[in-house]
N, C-alpha and C positions, 0 to 999 in steps of 0.2 A: 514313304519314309522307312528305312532299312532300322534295323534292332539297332545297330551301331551307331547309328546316329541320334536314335533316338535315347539310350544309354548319355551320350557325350551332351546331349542338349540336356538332358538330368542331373550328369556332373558337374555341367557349369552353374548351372541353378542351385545346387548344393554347395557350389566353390563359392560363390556369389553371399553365402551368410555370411563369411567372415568377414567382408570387404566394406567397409565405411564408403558408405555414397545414400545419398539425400531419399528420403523417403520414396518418391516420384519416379525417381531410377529405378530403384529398386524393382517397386510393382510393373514398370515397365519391361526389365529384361526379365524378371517372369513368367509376363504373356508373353513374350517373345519366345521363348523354349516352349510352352506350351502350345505355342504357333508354329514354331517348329517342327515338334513331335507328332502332331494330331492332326488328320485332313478335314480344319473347321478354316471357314471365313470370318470369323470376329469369336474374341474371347473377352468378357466382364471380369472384374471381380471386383463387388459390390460389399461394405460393411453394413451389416443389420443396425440399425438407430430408432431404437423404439420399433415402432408397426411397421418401418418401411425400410427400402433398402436404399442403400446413397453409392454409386458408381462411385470409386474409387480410382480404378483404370480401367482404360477400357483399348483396344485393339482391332480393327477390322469395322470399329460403329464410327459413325456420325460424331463428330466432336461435340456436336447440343445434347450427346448421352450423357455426357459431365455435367449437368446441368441438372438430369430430370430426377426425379424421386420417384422408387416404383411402391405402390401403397401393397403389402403384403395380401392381408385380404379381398386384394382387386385383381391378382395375376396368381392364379392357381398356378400356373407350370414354376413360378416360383417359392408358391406357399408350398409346395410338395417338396420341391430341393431343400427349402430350409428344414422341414418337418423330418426329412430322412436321415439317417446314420449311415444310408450310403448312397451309392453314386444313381442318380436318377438318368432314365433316356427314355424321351418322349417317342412314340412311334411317328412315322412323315404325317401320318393320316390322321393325329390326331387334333379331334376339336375344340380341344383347349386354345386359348390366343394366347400367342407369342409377344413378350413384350417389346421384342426387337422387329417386329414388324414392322418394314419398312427404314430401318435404322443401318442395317448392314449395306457397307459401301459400294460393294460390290452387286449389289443387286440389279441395276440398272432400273428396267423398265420392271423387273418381277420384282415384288414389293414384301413378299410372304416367305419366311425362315420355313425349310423342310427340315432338318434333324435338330433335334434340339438337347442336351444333355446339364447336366449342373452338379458338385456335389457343395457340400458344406464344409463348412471351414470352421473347428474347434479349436480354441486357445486357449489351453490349463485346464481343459476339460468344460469350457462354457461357449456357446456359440457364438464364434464372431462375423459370420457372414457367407457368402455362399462365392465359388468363380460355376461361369457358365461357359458354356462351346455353341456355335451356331452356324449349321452349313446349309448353302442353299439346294443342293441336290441330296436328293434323298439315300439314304444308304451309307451314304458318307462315313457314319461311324461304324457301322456292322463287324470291321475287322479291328476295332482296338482293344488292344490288350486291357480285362479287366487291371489286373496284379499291375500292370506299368501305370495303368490312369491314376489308380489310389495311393502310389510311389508319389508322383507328381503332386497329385493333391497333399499327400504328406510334406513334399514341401513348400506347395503354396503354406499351411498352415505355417511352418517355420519361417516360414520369408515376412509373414505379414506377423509375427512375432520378434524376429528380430529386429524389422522395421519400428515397433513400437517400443521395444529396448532402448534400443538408439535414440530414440526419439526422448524417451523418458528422461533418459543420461545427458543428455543433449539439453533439455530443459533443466533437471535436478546442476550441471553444474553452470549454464545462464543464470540461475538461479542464484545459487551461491555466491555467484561473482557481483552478480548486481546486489543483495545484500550486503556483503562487505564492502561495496565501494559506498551503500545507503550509510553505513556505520562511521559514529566519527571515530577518527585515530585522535585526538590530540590529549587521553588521558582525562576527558573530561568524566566525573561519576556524575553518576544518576540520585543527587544530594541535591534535597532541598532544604537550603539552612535558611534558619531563622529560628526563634524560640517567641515570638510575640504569641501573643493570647489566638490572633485570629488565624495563623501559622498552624499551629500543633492543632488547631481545628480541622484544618483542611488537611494536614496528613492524618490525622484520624480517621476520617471519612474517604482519604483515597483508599486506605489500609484497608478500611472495613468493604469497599465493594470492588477490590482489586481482584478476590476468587470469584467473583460472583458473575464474572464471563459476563455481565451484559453490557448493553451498549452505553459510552459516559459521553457525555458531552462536557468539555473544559472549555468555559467564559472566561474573559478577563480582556482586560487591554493588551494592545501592542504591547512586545516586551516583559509582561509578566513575569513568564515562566511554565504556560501552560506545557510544550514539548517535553519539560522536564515533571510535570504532572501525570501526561501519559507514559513517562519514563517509567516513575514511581511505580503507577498501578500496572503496570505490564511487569515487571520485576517482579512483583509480590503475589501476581496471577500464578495461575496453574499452568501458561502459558510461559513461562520464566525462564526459559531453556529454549524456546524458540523465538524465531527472529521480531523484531517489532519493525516494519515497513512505513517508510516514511513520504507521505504526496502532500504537499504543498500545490492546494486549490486555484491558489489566486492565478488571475492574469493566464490560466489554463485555456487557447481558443475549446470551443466545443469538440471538434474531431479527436484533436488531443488530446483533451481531459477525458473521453471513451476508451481510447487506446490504455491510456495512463495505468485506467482502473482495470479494462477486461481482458487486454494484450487487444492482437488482431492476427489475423493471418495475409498471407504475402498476396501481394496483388489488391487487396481490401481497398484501397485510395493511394493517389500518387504519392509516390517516395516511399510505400511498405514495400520495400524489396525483399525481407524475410521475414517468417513465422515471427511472432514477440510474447511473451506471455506478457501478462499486466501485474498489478500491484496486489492483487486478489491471489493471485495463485501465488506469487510470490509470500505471501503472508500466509499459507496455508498451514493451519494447527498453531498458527500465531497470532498476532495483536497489528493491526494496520492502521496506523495514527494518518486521519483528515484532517489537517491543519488548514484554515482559512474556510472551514468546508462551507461556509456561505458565501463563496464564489463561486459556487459551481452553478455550469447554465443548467436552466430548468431539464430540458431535456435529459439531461445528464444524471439527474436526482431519479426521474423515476425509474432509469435504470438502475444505480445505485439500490433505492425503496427494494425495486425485486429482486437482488444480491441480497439483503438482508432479510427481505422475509423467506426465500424461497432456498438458500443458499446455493444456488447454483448463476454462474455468469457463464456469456456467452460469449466470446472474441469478435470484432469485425470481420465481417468477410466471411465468416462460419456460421453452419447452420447447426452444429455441435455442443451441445451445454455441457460443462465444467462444475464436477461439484466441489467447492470448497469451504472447509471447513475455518471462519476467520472469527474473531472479537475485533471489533470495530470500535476505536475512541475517535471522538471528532473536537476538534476547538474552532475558536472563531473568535473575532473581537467584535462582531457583529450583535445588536438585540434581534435574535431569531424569530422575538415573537412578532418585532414590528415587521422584518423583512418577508412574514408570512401573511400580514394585515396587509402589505403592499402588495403583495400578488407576485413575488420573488424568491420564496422558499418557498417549499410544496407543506402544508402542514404536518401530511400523513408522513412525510420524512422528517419530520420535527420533536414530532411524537417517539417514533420511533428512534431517533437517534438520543432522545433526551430524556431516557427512561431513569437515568440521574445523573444530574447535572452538579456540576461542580462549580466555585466560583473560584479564582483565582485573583485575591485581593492586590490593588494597587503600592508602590512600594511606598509612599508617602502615607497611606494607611498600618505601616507596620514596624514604626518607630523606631526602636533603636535595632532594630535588624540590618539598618544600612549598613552600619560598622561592622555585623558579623559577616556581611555579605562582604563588601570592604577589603576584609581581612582574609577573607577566600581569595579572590579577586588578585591581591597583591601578593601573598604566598603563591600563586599561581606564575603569574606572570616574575616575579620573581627567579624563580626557578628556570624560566626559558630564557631569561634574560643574562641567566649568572652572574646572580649578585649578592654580595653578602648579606645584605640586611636593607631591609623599607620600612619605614616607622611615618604615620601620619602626624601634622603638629596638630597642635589642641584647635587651633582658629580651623584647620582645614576638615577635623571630626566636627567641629559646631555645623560648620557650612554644610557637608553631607547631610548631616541630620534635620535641618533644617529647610533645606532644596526640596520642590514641591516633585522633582522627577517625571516630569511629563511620560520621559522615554522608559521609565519603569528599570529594572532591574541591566535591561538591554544599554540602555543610558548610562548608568552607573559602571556595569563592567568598561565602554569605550571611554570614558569618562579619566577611569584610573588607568588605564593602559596607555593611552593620551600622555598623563600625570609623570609614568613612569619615565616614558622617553623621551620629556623634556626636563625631567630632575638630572635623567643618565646625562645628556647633553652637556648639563650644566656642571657637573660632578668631577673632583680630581681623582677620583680613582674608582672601581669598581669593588675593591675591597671594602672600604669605608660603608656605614649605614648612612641612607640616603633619606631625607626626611622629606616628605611631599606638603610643600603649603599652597597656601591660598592661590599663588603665583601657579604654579604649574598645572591646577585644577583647570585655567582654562576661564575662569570666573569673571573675568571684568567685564562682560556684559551680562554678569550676573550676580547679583553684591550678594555680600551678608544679608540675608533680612533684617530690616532698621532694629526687630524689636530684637532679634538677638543682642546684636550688638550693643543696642538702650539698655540691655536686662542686665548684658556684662559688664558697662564699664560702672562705675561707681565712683564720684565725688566724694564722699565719705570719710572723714578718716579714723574714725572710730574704730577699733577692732573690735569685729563680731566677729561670734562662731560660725563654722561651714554650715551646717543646716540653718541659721538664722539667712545666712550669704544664700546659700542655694533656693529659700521658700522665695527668700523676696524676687532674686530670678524668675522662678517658677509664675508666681502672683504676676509678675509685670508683663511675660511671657502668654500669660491666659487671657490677660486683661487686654491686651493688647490684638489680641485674636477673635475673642467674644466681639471688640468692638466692630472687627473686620467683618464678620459674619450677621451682625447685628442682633447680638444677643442670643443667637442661635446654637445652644450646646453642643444638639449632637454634630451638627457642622461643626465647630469647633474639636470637639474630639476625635472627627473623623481626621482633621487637618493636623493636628497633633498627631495620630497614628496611637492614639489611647483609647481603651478598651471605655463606652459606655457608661458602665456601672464604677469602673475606675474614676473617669474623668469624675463621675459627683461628688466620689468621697474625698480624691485630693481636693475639689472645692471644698468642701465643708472642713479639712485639715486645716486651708492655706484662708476660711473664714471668709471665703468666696460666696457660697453660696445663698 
């Protein structure tokens, strides 16, 4: 190989940094110039990972080179390359074993590398791996230029640095894109209203272990509200400025839900046609909300368990750990202790993810909060609907507050959005305040409750005062619930949405007790 060519095979290697093309490429027209330039039969170059080195690309070897792991401690002529600050070349005659014995294509029937050379490869000043040269006849290297080989090696080191730039940049804006496409647009805040007794309980307690980074487990039923629980404490975290990532467990086949959470790389199982990062690295220095997370198949958890205790995750298809730095909340409507008693949650991820557990109380438990949510709810929709004004009538606030809400807060929001686009329907004009009753709630296979309605109408003609009018309400209201439960108070007060120690003393007010 003449000076001149071998110059031009170093410029294009050099030209070659600037140029956007896939990792893979890259290291391959590398060896390529280096194959070019140097009279070797196979060129490596290998990333150091832990104790052992991992073929990255390889040239002139056996395609099963990709494959193998060479254990440092086990191949001196490579624990010497790594170990050195400069360019290593083993003599023909020496008795060191070659790792590429028998791997070089060209070898035919002789099975045994004669010249062997290697240097190391530093990135910011730390070691990232070694490229090697392997020729079968001996001598082979005697006339290469020292000052040309460590030119080259200077740029392998560049090449496998701007490869991992790219790479980074490449990841860091997937990244961004797939969070903001995770984020909702539609103007929703991270407000949990309500002001009931067991309400400002539960933001107190998210408040208080919102900094404290560890892991929350949020309970409650379908439609709660738990996402806007982990909203909360991720807001109020140290974490608060970075992204909160959002996986939805359920109905996740097993492949998937691995992928979901670790990424994978290309080629991993049919249909990964490219690298992916997963939900993990995506949430890195932030907060990764598992919602449903007692769907996920077993297998699935204990990798998960070693995400959290080890923080490090691994991708499909790679042999490479990832360390990431996350806080992890999880919710469920599930009872985790029984789905652990059944041999369907792993305990030790039970423990671990429920280091404090949160409950997220049902909306039929939290009284007159219907109407403040209500009144979110139709200011909201309001607004996209452009309308001048939404007023609830008096029968259709009983009825809310009174509906036991199966579907929890989730119910209630479709519930009035429903409401509103059959009052709009029925409406002269968009201008005018539109009042939502009973009619538009959607309600006739779901009445008034009898005692409401028993409590409010009244025979009577007597005029009494509003509190005499309102106790006897209240009285006929209790009485009529106590009977339903069978004497059972705190059932009774749970079904009310009244505080415990409340419910006794309005008995004892209302001469109940």
């Amino acid at each position: 190989m003449t000076t001149h060519a071998t110059f031009l095979n170093l410029a294009g290697a050099v030209a070659d940094l600037s140029k956007a093309m896939p990792r893979e490429q890259r290291y391959a027209r590398l060896l390529e110039a280096f194959f070019n330039s140097f009279p070797c039969d196979a060129i490596a170059l290998l990333e150091r990972d832990g104790d052992q080195l991992v073929p990255r690309a390889v040239h002139g070897l056996s395609p099963d080179t990709m494959g193998r792991r060479f254990v440092i401690r086990d191949q001196p002529r490579l624990a010497q390359i790594v170990h050195s600050a400069e360019p290593v070349r083993f003599p023909a005659d020496s008795a060191l074993p070659d790792p590429y014995d028998g791997l070089v294509d060209k070898a035919g029937d002789h099975l045994y590398v004669h010249d062997c050379m290697g240097a190391s490869l530093y990135i910011d000043g730390q070691p990232w791996g070694v490229v090697t040269l392997d020729a079968m006849t001996p001598g082979s290297f005697d006339a290469i230029d020292a000052d040309v080989f460590r030119a080259f090696v200077a740029v392998a080191a560049a090449t496998v640095r701007a490869a991992d730039w790219i790479v980074r940049l490449e990841e860091q804006l997937e990244r961004h894109h797939r969070i903001q496409r995770a984020e909702p647009h539609d103007g929703t805040v991270d407000e949990l209203i309500g002001q009931s007794v067991i309400i400002d309980q539960l933001k107190r307690e998210a408040q208080t272990v919102a900094p404290s980074d560890l892991p929350t487990l949020i309970l409650g039923e379908t439609g709660v509200g738990k996402e806007l629980v982990a909203r909360m404490i991720h807001r109020h975290s140290t974490r608060g400025k970075e992204p909160m990532v959002y996986l939805n467990c359920a109905a996740l086949p097993e492949t998937i839900a691995e992928s979901e959470l670790f990424g994978h790389q290309r080629g991993a199982f049919s249909g990964a046609t490219d690298d992916r990062i997963g939900k993990f690295e995506l949430a890195h220095e932030g907060t990764l909300f598992l919602d449903e997370v007692g769907e996920l198949p077993l297998t699935v958890q204990a990798k998960l368990l070693r995400a959290l205790q080890n923080g490090e995750i691994q991708r499909i298809g790679s042999d490479r750990h990832h360390r990431v730095d996350v806080r992890v909340i999880a919710a469920t409507n599930r009872d985790l202790k029984s789905e652990v008693a059944a041999g369907r949650f792993r305990a030790d991820l039970y423990h671990r993810l429920s280091v404090y557990p949160l409950l997220v109380p049902p909306l039929r438990e939290r009284g007159d909060d219907v109407l403040l949510l209500a009144g979110y709810f139709i200011e909201r929709n309001q607004r996209r609907l452009g309308l001048h004004g939404v007023r609830l009538s008096r029968r259709a606030r009983q009825w809310l507050t009174h509906y036991d809400w199966p579907g929890n807060v989730r119910e209630l929001e479709h519930t009035l959005s429903r409401a509103m686009i059959r009052a709009l329907s029925a409406a002269p004009s968009r201008e005018r305040v539109i009042e939502l009753g009973i009619q538009h709630l959607g309600t006739e296979a779901l009445p008034m409750p009898e005692e409401v309605v028993a409590a409010t109408e009244t025979t009577d003609p007597t005029p009494r005062p509003l509190d005499e009018v309102i106790d006897h309400c209240r009285r006929k209201i209790i009485l009529t619930r106590l009977k339903h439960h069978d004497g059972n108070k705190a059932a009774a007060a749970r079904s009310l949405g009244i505080d415990r120690g409340n419910f006794h003393r309005l008995l004892r007010k209302l001469n109940l007790s």
